[in-house]
C-alpha positions in Angstrom: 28.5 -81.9 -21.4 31.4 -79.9 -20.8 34.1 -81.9 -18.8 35.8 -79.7 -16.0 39.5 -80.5 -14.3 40.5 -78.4 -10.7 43.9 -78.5 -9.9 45.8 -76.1 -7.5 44.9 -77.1 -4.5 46.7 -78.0 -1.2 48.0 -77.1 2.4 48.9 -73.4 3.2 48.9 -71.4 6.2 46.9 -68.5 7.6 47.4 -65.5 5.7 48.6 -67.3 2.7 48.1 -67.5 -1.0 46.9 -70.1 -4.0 45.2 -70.0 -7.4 43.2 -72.5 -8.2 42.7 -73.7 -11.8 39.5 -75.2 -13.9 40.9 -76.6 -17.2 37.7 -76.9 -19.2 37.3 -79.8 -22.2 35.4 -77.4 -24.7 35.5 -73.9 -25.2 34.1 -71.5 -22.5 33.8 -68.8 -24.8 29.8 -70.0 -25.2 29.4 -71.0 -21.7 27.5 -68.0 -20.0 28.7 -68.7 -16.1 31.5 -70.6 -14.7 32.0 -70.4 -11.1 33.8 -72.4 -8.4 31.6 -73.2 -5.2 33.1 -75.0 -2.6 32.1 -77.6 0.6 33.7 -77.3 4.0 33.9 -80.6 5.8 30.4 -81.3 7.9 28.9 -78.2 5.7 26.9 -77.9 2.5 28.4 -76.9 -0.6 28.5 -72.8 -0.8 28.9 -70.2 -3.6 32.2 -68.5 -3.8 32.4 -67.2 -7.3 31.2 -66.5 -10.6 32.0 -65.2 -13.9 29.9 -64.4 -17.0 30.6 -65.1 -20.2 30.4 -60.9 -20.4 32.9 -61.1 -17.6 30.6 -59.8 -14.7 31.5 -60.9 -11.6 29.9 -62.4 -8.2 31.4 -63.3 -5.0 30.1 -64.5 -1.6 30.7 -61.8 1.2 33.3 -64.1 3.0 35.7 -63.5 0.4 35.2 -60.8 -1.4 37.9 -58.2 -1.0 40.5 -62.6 -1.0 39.2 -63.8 -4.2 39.2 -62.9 -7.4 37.3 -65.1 -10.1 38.9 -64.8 -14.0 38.5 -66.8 -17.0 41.1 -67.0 -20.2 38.4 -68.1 -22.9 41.6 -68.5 -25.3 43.0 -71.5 -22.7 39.6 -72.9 -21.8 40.5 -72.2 -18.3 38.8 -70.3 -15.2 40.7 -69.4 -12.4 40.1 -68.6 -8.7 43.1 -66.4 -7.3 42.8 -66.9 -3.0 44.8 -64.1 -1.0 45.1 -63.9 2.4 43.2 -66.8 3.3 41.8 -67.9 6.1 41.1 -71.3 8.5 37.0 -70.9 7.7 38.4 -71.0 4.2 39.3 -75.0 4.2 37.1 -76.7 1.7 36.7 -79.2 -1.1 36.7 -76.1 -4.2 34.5 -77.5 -7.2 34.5 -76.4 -10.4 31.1 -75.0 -12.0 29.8 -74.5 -15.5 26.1 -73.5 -16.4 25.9 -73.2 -20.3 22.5 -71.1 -20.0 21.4 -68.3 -17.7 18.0 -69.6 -17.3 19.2 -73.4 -16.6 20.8 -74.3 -13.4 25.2 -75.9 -13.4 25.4 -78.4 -15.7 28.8 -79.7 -15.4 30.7 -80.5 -12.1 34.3 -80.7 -11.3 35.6 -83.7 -9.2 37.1 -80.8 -7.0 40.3 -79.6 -5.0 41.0 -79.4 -1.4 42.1 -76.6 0.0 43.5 -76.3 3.7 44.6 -73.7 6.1 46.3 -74.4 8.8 49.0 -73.8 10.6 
């Protein structure tokens, strides 16, 4: 089971940028989707993004247009790059890998927080 590492996270205010990082134990190359999700405090844990191993993307509607999901197969490393972020954007961001399409994640980060506030 692949081990997975977030780092990146922290305190920014509206409007504001960061780029989270998922350093990966194994090579991602065979790994079909890595995605980050993340958990807002008193919520459920939510899809924000996901990458194939084809490099086909998928983001939930509240960021797309903010986000943008890439992975460096080379550094074992997938990356969520936040722009203009937003309040409703403060979470705890996990880390996601699911080795095969037709099993569900597999591996879990121990996650980043990520605040916005003024």
């Amino acid at each position: 089971q692949v081990q997975l590492v977030e780092s990146g996270g922290g305190l920014v205010q509206p409007g504001g940028s960061l780029r989270l990082s998922c350093a990966a134990s194994e090579s991602i190359g065979s790994i079909n989707t890595m995605g980050w999700y993340r958990q807002p405090p008193g919520k459920q844990r939510e899809l924000v993004a996901v990458i194939t191993s084809g490099g086909n993307t998928n983001y939930a509607d509240s960021v797309k247009g903010r986000f943008t999901i890439s992975r460096d197969n080379a550094k074992n490393t997938v990356y969520l790059q936040m722009n203009s972020l937003k309040p409703e954007d403060t979470a705890l961001y996990y880390c996601a890998a699911r080795r095969y399409p037709w099993r569900p994640v597999d591996s879990w980060g121990q996650g980043t927080q990520v605040t916005v506030s003024s």
